[in-house]
C-alpha positions as CSV (number, residue, x, y, z in Angstrom):
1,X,19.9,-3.1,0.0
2,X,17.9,0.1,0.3
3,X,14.4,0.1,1.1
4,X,11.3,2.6,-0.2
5,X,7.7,2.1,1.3
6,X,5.1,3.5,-1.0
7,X,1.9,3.6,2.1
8,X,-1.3,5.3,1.4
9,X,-4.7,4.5,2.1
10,X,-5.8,1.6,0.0
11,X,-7.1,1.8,-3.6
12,X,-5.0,5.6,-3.4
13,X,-2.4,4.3,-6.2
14,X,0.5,3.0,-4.3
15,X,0.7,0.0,-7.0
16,X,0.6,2.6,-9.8
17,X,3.3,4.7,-8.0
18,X,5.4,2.0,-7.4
19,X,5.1,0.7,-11.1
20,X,6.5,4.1,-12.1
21,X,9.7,4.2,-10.2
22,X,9.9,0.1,-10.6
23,X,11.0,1.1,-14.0
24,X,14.3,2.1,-12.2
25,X,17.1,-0.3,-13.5
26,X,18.5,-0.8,-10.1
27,X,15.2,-1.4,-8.4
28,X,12.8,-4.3,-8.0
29,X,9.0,-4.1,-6.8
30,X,8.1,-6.4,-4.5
31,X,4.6,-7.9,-4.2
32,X,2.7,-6.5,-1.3
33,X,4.3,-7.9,2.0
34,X,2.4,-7.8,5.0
35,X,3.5,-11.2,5.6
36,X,6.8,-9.5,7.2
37,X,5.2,-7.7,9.8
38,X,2.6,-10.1,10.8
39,X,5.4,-12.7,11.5
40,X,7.1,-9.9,13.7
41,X,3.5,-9.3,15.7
42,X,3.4,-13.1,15.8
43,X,6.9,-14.5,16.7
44,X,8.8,-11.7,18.2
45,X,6.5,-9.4,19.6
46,X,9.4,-8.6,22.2
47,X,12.7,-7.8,21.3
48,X,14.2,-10.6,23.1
49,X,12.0,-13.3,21.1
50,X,13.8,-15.7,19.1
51,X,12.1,-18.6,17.3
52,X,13.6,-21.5,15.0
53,X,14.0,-20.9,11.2
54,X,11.4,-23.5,10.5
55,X,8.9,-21.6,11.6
56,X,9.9,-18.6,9.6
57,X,9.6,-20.8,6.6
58,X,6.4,-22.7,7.4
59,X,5.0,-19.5,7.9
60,X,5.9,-17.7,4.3
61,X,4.5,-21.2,2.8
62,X,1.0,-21.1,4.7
63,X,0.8,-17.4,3.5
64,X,-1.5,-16.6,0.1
65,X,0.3,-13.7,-0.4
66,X,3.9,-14.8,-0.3
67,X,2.8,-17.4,-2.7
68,X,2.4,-14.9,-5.3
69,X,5.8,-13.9,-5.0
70,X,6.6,-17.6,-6.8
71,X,9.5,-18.3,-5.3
72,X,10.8,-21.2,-3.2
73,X,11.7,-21.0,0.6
74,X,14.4,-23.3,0.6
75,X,16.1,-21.4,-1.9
76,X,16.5,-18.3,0.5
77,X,20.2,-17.7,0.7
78,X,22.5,-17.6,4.7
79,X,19.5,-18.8,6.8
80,X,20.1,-18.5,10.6
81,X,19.5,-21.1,13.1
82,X,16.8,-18.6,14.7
83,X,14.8,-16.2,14.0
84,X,15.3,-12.5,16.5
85,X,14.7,-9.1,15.8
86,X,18.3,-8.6,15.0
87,X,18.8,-10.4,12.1
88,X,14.7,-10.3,11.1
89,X,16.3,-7.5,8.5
90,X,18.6,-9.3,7.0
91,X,16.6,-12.5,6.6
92,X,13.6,-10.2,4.8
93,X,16.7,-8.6,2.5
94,X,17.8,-12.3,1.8
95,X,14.1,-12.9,0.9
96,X,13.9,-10.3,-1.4
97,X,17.1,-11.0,-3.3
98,X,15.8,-14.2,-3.8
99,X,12.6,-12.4,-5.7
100,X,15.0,-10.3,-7.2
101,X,17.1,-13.2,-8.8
102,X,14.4,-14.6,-10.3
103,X,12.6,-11.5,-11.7
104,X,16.1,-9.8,-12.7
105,X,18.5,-12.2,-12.7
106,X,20.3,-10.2,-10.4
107,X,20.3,-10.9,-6.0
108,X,22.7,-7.6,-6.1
109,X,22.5,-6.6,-2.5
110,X,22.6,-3.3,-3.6
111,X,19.3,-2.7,-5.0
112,X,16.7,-0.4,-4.3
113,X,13.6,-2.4,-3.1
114,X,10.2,-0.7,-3.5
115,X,7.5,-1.7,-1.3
116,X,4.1,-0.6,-1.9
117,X,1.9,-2.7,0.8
118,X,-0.7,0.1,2.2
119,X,-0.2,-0.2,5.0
120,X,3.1,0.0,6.3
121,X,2.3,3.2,7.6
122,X,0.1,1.8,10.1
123,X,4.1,0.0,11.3
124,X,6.6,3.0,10.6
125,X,7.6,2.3,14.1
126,X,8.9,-1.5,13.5
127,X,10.0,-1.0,10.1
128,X,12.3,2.5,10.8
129,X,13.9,0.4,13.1
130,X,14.3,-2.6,11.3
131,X,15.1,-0.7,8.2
132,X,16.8,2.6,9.5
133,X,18.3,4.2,6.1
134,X,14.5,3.3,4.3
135,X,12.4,6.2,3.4
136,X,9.0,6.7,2.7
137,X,6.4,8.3,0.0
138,X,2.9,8.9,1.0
139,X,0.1,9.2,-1.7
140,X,-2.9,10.7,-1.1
141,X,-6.0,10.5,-3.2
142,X,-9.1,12.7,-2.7
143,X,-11.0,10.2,-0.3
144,X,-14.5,10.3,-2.3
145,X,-12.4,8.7,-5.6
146,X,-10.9,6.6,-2.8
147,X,-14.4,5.3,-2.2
148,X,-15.9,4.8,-5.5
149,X,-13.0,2.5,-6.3
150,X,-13.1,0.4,-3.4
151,X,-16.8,0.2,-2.5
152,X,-17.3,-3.2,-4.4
153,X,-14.1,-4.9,-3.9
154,X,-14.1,-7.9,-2.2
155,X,-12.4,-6.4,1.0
156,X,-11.6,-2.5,2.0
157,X,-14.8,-0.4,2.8
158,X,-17.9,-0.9,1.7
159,X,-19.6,2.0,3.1
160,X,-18.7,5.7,3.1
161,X,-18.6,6.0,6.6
162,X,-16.0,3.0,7.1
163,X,-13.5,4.6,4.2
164,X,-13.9,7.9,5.9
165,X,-12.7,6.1,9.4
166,X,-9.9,4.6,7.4
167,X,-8.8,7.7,5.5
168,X,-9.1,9.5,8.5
169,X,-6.7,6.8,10.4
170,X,-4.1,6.7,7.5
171,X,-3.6,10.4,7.2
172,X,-3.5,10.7,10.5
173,X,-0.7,8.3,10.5
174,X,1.2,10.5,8.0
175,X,0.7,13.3,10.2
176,X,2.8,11.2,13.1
177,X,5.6,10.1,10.8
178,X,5.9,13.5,9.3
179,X,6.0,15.3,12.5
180,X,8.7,12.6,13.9
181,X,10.8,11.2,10.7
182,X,10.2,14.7,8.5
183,X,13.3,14.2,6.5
184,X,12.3,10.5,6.2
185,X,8.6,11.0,4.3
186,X,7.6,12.6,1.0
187,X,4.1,13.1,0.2
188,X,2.4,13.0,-3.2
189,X,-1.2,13.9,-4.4
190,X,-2.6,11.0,-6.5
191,X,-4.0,13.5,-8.9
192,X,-0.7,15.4,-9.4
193,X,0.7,12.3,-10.6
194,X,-2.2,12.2,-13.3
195,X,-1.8,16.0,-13.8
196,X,2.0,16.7,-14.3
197,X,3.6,12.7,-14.1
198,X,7.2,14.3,-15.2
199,X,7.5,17.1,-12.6
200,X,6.5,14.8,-9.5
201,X,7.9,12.0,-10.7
202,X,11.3,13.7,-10.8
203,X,10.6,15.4,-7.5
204,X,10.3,11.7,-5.7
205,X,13.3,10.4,-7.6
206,X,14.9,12.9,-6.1
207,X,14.0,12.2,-2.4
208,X,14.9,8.2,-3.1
209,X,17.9,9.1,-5.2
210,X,17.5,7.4,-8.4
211,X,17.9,8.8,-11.9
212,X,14.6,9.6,-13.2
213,X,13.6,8.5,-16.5
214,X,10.5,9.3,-19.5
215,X,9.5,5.5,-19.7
216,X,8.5,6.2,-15.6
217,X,5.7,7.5,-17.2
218,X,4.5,4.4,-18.7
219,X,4.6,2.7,-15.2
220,X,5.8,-0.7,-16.8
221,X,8.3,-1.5,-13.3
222,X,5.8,-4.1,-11.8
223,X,4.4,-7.3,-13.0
224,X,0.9,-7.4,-11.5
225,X,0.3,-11.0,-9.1
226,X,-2.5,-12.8,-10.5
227,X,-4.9,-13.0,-7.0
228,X,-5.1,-8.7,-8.1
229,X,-4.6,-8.3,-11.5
230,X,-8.3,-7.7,-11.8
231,X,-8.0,-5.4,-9.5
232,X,-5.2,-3.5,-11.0
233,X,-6.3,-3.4,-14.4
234,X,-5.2,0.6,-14.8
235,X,-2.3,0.1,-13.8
236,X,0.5,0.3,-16.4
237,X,-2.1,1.9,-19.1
238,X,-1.9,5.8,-20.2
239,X,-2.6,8.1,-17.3
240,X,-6.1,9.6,-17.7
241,X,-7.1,13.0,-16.1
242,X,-10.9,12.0,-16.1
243,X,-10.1,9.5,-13.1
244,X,-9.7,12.2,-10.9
245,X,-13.6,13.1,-11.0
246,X,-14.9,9.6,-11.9
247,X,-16.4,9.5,-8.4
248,X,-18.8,11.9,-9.6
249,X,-21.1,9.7,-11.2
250,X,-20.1,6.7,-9.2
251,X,-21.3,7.9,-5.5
252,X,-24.7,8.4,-4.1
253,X,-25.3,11.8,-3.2
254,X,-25.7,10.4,0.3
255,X,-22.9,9.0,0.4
256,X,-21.0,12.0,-0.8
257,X,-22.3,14.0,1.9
258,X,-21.0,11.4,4.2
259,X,-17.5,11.6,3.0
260,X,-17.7,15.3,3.3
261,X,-19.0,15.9,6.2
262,X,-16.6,13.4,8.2
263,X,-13.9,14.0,6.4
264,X,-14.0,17.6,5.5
265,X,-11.1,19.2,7.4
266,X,-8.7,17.2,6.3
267,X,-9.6,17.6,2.7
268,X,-9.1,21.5,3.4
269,X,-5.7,20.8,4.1
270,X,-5.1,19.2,0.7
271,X,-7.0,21.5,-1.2
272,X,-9.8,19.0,-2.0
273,X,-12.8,20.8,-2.7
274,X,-16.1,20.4,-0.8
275,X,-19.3,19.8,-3.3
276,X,-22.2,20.4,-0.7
277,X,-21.4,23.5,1.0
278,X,-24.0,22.2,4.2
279,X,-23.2,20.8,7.2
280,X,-24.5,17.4,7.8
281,X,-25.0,15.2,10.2
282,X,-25.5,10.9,10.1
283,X,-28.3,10.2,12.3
284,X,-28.6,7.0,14.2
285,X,-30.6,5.0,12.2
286,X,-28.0,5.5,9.2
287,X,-25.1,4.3,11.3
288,X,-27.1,1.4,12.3
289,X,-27.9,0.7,9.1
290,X,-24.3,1.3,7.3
291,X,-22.6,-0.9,10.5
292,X,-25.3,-3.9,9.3
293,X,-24.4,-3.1,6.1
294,X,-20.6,-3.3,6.9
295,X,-20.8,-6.9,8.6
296,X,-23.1,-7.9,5.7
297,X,-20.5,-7.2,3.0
298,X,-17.6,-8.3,5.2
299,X,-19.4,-11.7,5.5
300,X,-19.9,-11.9,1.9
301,X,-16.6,-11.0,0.7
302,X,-14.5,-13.8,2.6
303,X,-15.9,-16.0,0.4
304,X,-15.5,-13.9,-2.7
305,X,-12.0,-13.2,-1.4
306,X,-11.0,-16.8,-1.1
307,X,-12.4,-17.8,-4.6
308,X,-10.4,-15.1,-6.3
309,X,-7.2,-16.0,-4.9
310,X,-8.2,-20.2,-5.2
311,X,-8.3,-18.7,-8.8
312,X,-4.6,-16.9,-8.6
């Protein structure tokens, strides 16, 4: 089995990415599967950890998100006794041919498995091990679009000034794995994808060696869980160049200064354009407030969070 991590910052269109190449006959989209690496940080945070199987299992089962993946744990195919970092990769590829069975009808080993969980960049050091042939696509979106579709979410950032810490952090990831893995990593602009679909399209195809194809375009490769189909709604609909600069009448100008101003060199280096040619600063009393405002919405949106997926 061959494995492709779509990472970005959240809300950049890793989803929508991997919906497109999901339409690959030979590949199956996963759900998002943070679950994986959690268990690692849990139960084998060292290399010489081992734990029982039972606990590998209990764990998928107490997870919301590997729920949404419908499929049953006992099912999973050539279980170990134990759980170690050696054969972690082949119980996850077991896993996943399970899902693959039931969305396909097909556990062929041999598939391409797309992974589009954020933030897997944040753990290319675990997962190039565990996974050593993977590779990678980055997607980048112009960080004050980024913002206007997360900002009322019921997780992410919910103020300019925490998205720019994040956007900062995930690029600056990209920047690690490109400079260590650069043959392993292909990056992608968000709004080329809206621009010219069928020349970047064919471009990443090429990197993760699969036959491109026009229905890619339609991005029809994933069916969306139901804890984030709201969420998701564009996903799988025609591609629309007016996203790009939706943000425009969505963001304060406030918080568009914000954005630029902490984000503004790296934007530069994409060729994102800066709106207020100033340079502004965030005084003390607008930190204060936004870090308030921060704990406020984070407070808030645990319980909006856990309705929505009690509602999945």
């Amino acid at each position: 089995m061959k494995h492709i991590f779509i990472t970005g910052c959240p809300r950049s269109g890793t989803t929508m990415l991997a919906s497109m190449l999901g339409s690959d006959s030979n590949s199956i989209v996963t759900p998002e599967s943070d679950f994986f690496i959690e268990f690692i940080y849990k139960y084998l945070s060292k290399q010489s950890d081992s734990v029982k199987i039972s606990k590998y299992l209990r764990f998928l089962n107490q997870n919301y998100r590997f729920k949404q993946w419908q499929i049953e744990t006992e099912k999973i195919k050539e279980l170990p006794e134990e759980v170690n970092f050696t054969n972690f990769k082949t119980l996850v590829e077991n896993t996943v041919s399970l899902f693959a069975e039931k969305q396909l009808n097909d556990s062929n080993k041999g598939l391409l498995r797309i992974d589009h969980t954020p933030s897997s960049i944040r753990y290319f050091d675990i997962l190039v091990d565990q996974f050593p042939k993977s590779k990678f696509i980055f997607i980048i979106r112009d960080p004050r679009a980024v913002y206007a579709s997360v900002k009322d979410l019921d997780w992410g950032a919910n103020t300019a000034l925490k998205l720019c810490e994040i956007w900062n952090e995930y690029v600056t990831y990209y920047f690690c794995f490109e400079k260590l893995f650069p043959n392993r990593i292909c990056l992608v602009k968000y709004e080329d994808i809206l621009t010219s679909p069928e020349l970047h399209l064919k471009r990443l195809c090429d990197f993760i060696n699969i036959q491109y194809n026009d229905s890619m375009i339609h991005g029809k490769g994933f069916i969306i869980p139901g804890y984030t189909a709201s969420q998701h709604v564009l996903v799988g609909k025609k591609l629309d160049q007016n996203r790009i600069e939706k943000w425009k009448n969505e963001l304060s100008f406030e918080d568009i200064l914000i954005i630029e101003s902490k984000c503004k060199s790296i934007m530069k280096v994409f060729d994102y354009s800066i709106s207020q040619n100033t340079n502004y600063q965030i005084s003390a009393k607008q930190k204060g407030i936004m870090i308030l405002s921060e704990l406020y919405s984070y407070l808030k949106n645990k319980f909006r969070k856990k309705r929505r997926e009690q509602k999945a």
